[in-house]
C-alpha positions as CSV (number, residue, x, y, z in Angstrom):
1,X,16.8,22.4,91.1
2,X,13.4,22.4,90.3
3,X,11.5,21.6,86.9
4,X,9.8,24.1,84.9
5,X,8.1,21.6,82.2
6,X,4.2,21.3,82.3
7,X,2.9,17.9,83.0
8,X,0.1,17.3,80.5
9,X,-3.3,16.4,82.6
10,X,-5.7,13.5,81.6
11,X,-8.1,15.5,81.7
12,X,-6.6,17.6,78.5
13,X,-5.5,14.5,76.4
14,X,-9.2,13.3,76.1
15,X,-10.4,16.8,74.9
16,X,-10.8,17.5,70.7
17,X,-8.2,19.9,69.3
18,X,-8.9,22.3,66.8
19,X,-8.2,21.7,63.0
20,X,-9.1,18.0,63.5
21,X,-5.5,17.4,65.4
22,X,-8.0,15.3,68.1
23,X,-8.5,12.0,66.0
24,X,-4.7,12.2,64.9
25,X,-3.7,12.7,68.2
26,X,-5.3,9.5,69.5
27,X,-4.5,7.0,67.5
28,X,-1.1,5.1,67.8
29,X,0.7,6.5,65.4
30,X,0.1,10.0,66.6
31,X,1.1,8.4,70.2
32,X,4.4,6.8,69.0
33,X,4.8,10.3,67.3
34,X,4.3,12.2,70.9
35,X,6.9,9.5,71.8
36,X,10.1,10.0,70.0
37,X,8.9,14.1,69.3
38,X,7.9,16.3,70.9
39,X,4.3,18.1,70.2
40,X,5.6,21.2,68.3
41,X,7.8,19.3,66.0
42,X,4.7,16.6,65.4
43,X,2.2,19.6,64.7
44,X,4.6,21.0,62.3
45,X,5.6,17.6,60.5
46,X,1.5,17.1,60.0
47,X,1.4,20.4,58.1
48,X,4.3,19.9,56.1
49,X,2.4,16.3,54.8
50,X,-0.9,18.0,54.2
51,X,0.4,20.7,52.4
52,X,2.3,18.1,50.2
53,X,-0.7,15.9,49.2
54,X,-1.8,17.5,46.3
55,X,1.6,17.4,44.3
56,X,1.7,13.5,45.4
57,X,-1.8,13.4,43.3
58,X,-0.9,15.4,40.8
59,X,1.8,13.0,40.5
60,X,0.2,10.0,40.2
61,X,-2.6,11.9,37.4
62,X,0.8,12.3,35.2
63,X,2.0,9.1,35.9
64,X,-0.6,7.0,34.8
65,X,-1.2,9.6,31.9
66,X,1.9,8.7,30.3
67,X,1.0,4.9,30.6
68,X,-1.6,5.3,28.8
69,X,-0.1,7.4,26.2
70,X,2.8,4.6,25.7
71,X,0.0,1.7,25.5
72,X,-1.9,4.0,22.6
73,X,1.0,4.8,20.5
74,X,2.8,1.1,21.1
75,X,2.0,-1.0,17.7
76,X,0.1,-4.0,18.7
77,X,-0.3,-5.4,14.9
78,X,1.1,-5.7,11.5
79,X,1.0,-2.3,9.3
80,X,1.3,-1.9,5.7
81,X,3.9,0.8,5.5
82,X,3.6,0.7,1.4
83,X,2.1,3.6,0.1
84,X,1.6,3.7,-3.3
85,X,0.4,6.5,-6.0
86,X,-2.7,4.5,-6.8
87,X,-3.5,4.7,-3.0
88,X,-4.2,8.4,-3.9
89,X,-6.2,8.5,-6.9
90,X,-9.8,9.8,-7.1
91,X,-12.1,7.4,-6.9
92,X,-14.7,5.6,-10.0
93,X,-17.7,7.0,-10.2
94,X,-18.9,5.6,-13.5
95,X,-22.2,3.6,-12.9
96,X,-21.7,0.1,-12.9
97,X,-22.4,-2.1,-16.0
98,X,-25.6,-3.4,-16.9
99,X,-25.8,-6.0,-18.9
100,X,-29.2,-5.6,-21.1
101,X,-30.7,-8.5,-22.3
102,X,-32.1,-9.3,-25.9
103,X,-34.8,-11.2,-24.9
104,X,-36.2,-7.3,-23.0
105,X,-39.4,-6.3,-24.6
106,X,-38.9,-3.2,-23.7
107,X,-35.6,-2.0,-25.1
108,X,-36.1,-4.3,-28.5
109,X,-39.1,-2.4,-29.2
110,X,-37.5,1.2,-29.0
111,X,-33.9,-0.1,-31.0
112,X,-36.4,-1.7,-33.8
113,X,-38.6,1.4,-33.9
114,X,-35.9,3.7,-34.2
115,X,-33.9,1.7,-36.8
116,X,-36.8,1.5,-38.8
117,X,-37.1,5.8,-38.8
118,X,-33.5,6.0,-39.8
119,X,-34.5,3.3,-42.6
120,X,-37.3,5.4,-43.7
121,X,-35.3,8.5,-44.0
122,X,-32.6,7.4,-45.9
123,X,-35.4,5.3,-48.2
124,X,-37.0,8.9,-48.1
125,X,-33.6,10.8,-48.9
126,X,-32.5,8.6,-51.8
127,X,-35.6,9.1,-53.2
128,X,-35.5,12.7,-53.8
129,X,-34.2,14.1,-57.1
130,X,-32.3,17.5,-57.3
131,X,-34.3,20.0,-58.7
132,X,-34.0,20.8,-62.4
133,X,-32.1,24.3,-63.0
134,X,-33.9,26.7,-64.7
135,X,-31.6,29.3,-67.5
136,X,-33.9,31.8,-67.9
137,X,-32.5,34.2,-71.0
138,X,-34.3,38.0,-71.4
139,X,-33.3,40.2,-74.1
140,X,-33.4,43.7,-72.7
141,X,-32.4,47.2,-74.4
142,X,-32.4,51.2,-72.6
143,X,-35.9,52.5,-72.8
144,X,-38.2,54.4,-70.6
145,X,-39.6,51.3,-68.8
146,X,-36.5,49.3,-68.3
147,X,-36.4,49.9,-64.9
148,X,-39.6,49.0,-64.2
149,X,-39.7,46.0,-66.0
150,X,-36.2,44.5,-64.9
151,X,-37.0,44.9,-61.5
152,X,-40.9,43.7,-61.7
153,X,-39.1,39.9,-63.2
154,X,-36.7,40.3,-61.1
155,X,-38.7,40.0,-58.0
156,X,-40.5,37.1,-59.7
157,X,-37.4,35.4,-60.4
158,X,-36.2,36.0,-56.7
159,X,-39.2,33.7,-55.3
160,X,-38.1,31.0,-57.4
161,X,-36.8,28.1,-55.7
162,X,-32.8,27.2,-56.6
163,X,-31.5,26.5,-59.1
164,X,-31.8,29.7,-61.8
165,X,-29.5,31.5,-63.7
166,X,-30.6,34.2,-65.2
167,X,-28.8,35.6,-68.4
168,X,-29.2,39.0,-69.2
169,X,-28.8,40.1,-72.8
170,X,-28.0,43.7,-73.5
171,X,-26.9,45.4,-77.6
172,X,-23.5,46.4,-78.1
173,X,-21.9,47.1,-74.5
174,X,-23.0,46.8,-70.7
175,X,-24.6,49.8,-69.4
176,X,-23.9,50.2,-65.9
177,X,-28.0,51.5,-65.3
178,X,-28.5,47.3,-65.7
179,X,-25.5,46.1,-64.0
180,X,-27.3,47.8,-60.8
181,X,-30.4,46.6,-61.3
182,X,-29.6,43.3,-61.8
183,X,-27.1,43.5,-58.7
184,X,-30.0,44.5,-56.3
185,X,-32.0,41.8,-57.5
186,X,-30.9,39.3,-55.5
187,X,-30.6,36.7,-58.5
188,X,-27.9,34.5,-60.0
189,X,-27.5,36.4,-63.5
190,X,-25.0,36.3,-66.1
191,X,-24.8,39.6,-68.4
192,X,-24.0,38.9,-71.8
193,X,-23.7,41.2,-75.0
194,X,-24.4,41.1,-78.5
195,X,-21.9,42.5,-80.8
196,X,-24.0,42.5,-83.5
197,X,-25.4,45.1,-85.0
198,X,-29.5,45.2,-85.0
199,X,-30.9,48.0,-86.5
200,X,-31.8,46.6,-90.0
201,X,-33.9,43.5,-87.7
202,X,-37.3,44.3,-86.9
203,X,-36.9,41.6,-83.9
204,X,-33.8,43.4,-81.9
205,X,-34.8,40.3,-79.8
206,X,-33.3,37.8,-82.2
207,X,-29.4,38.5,-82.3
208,X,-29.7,38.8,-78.5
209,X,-31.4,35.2,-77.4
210,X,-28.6,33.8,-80.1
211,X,-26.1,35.6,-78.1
212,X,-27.4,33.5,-74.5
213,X,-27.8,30.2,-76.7
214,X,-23.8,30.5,-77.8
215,X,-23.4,30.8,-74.3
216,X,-25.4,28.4,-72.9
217,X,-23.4,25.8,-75.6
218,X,-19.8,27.3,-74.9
219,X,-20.2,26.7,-71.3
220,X,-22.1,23.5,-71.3
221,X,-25.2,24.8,-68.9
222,X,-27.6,22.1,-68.0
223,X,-31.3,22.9,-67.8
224,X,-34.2,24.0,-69.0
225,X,-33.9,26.9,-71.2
226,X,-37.2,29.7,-71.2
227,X,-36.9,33.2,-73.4
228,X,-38.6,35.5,-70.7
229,X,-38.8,38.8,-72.8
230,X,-39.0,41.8,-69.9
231,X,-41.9,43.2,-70.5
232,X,-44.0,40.0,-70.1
233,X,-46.5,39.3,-67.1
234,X,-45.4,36.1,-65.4
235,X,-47.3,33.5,-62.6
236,X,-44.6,32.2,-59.9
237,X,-46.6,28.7,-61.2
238,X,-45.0,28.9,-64.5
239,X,-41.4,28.6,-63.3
240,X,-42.4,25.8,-61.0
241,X,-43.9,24.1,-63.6
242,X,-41.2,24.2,-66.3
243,X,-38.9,21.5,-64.0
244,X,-41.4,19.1,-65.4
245,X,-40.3,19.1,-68.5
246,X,-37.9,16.5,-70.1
247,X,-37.6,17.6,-73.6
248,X,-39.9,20.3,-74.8
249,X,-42.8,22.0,-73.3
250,X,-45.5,24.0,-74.2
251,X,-48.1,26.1,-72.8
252,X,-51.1,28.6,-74.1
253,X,-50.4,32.5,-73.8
254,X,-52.6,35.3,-73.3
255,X,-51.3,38.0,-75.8
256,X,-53.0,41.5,-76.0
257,X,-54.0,42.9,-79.2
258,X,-51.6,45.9,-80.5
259,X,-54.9,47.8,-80.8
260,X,-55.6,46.5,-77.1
261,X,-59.2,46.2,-77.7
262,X,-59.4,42.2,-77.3
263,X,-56.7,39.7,-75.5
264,X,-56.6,36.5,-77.5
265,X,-55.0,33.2,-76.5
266,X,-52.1,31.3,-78.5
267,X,-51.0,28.0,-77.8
268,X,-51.2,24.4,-77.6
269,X,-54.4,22.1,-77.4
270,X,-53.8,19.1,-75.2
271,X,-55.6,16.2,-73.9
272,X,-53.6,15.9,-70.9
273,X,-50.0,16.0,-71.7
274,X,-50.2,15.5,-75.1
275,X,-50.3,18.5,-77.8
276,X,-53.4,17.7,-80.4
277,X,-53.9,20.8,-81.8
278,X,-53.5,24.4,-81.5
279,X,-54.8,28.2,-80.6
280,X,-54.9,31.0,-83.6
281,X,-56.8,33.7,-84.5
282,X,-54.8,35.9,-87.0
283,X,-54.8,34.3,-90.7
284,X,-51.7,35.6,-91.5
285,X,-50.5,33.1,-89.3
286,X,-51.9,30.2,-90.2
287,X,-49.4,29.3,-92.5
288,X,-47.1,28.6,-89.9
289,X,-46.3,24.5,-89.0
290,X,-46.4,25.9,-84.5
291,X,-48.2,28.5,-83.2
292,X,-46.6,29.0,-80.3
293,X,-45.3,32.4,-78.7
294,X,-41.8,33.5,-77.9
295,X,-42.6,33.1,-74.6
296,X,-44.8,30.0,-74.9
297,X,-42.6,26.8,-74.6
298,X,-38.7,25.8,-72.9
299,X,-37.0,22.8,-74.0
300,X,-33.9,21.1,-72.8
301,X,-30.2,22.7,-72.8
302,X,-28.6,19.7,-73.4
303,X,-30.2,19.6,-77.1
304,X,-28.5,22.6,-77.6
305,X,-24.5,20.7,-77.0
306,X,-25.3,17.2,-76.5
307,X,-27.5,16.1,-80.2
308,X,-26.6,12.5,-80.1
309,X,-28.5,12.3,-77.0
310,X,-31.4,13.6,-78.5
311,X,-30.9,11.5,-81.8
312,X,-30.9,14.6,-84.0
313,X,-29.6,13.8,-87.4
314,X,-27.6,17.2,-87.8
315,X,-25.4,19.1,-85.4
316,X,-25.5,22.5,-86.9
317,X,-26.2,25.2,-84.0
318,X,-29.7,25.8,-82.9
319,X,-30.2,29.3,-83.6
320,X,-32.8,31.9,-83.9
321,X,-33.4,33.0,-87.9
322,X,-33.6,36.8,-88.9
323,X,-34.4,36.2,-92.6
324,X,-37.8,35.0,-92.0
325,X,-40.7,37.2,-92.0
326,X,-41.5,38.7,-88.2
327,X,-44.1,36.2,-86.6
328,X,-42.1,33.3,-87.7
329,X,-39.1,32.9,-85.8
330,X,-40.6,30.9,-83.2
331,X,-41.6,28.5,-85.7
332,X,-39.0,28.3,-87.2
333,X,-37.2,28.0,-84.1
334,X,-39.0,25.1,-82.8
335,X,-38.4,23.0,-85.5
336,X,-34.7,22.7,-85.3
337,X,-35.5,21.3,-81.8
338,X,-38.3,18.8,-82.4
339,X,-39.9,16.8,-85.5
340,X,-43.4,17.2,-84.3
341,X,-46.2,17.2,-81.5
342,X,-45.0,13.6,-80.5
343,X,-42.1,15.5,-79.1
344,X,-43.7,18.2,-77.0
345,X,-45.5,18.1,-73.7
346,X,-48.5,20.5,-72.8
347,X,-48.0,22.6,-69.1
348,X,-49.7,22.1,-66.9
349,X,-52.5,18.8,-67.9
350,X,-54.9,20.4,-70.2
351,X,-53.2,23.3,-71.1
352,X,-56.6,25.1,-69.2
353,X,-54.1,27.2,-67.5
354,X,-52.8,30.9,-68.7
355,X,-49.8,31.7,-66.5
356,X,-48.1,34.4,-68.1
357,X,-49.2,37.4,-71.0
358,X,-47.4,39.1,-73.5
359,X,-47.9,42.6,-73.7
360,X,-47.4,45.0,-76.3
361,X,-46.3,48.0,-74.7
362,X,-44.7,51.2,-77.1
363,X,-42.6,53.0,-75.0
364,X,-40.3,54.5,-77.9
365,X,-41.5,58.1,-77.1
366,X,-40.7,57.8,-73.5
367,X,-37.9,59.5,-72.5
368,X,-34.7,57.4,-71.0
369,X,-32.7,59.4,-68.3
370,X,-28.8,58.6,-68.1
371,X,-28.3,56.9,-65.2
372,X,-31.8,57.3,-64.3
373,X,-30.9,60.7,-62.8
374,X,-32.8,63.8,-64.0
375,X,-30.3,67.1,-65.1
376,X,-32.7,69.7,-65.1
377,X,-35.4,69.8,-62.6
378,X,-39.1,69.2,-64.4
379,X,-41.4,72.8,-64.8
380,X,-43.8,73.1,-61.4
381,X,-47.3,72.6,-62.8
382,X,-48.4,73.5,-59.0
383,X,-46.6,75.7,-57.0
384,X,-46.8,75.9,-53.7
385,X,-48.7,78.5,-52.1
């Protein structure tokens, strides 16, 4: 029976396949593959292999991925597994310390210079003494004027430098009219009353200023007492300069005339601090051993409650006297508080100064409105057209 299978040619073997198959099929692999298989079942074993290579590299990526991974997490040296709470705290930031040196110029000159400031004004501090305080004591009545006077030394008063007190002396009972005054003044004040009855004394003044100096003894106030009658004209100088004075001082006055044709001054003569004679021009007066106005001289509270201090040789009050004649209870005054000139010191050096006047004023015909409020509305002189 006769064969049917092709005999491959020569001719055929030596020519080049497509899809490469030429070089496979001429090496001797490929011809011990021709060998045992036959050519379909070798072409299909070659595409099963190429289609296979990639998972083969894909293989070996992974396995040499996971080496490395086992080699990077593998300890190779010694950990310190003790964690501690310090191992979380924030860290220092303080600069670090430097030691300064004493033998620096530059910081022993600054700590020498500024301990010598703080030397100076302690030195400077100790050496300043409180100011004096100043009981300034007005006799003051309802009148036409009160108003305006009050409030014109009240003002003064007000640019006085700390301490004051001032003690405000009315007749018989308070009148609220005062009170507001001397609330709006902006002052330290005390209001007093006199309960004494001063209609048969030409001075109303007298019972009132011994009204502040019972005061000024019951409560033990320390200063430098000045009877600043209302109606007076006083310098801010004045009341600066009375903290000067250490026992009793004394100053010239510019008094106006009642007939206000002349001004004439009353007071001290001094060569420098010291009181050698005096001002006068009415004879009447002459007969007096001070001539000094009301309003002329301030002396020490403490005489008034503390005489041993003073060496007085009696300890009756010190009060003013209404059984002398009018003109002489200053005088009079003045010498329960000091023996003579020796005693006194002139304000300001020289007494060349005048720094307040007393004015004689007559407002007793001037009407006084209650409550400084008018009832009846005042007749129109003008009308308006």
């Amino acid at each position: 029976m006769p064969s049917i299978r092709r005999t491959l040619s020569p001719a055929f073997h030596g020519r080049s396949t497509q899809n490469g198959a030429a070089g496979f099929s001429s090496s001797p692999s490929n011809k011990l593959l021709h060998k045992h298989f036959p050519s379909s079942a070798s072409s299909t074993l070659l595409n099963l292999v190429y289609r296979r290579g990639w998972r083969r590299s894909f293989c070996r990526c992974l396995f040499f991925f996971l080496i490395g991974l086992l080699f990077g997490i593998t300890p190779f040296g010694q950990m310190d597994t003790d964690i501690r709470p310090k191992d979380f705290a924030s860290p220092d930031l303080r600069p670090p310390h430097v030691h300064l040196q004493s033998d620096d110029p530059i910081f022993s000159y600054v700590a020498l210079g500024v301990n010598t400031q703080l030397e100076q004004h302690n030195e400077v501090t100790d050496s300043i003494e409180p100011l004096k305080q100043l009981i300034v004591v007005t006799p003051t009545y309802n009148r036409g004027f009160q108003v305006y006077f009050l409030n014109r030394l009240g003002q003064v008063l007000r640019l006085v430098k700390p301490p004051l007190v001032w003690i405000v002396v009315e007749e018989k009972t308070v009148s609220l009219e005062t009170a507001q005054i001397l609330r709006k003044t902006g002052v330290m004040y005390r209001h007093v009353v006199s309960t004494r009855n001063s209609s048969d004394v030409k001075d109303r003044g007298v019972h009132q200023r011994n009204a502040a100096l019972e005061h000024i003894e019951r409560h033990k106030l320390d200063g430098i007492v000045f009877f600043a009658d209302d109606d007076n004209v006083y310098t801010l100088e004045l009341f600066e300069s009375l903290r000067t004075t250490s026992r009793f001082g004394t100053w010239p006055v510019a008094m106006l005339e009642q007939s206000k044709n002349k001004a004439i001054v009353e007071g001290p003569v001094c060569n420098a601090s010291r009181v050698i004679g005096w001002h006068t021009n009415e004879k009447s007066k002459r007969l007096r051993r001070f001539h000094v106005d009301m309003s002329g001289f301030a002396f020490s509270s403490t005489i008034l409650w503390d005489p041993k201090r003073w060496g007085r040789p009696f300890s009756n009050p010190i009060r003013q006297l209404d059984t002398v004649k009018e003109g002489f209870q200053e005088t009079t005054f003045i010498e329960q508080v000091v023996e003579d000139e020796s005693q006194m010191e002139g304000i300001p050096p020289g007494c060349s100064k005048v720094m307040n006047w007393h004015l004689h004023l007559d407002t007793g015909n001037v009407v006084y409105p209650k409550g400084w409020l008018l009832e009846k509305n005042l007749e129109v002189i003008l009308p308006i057209k």
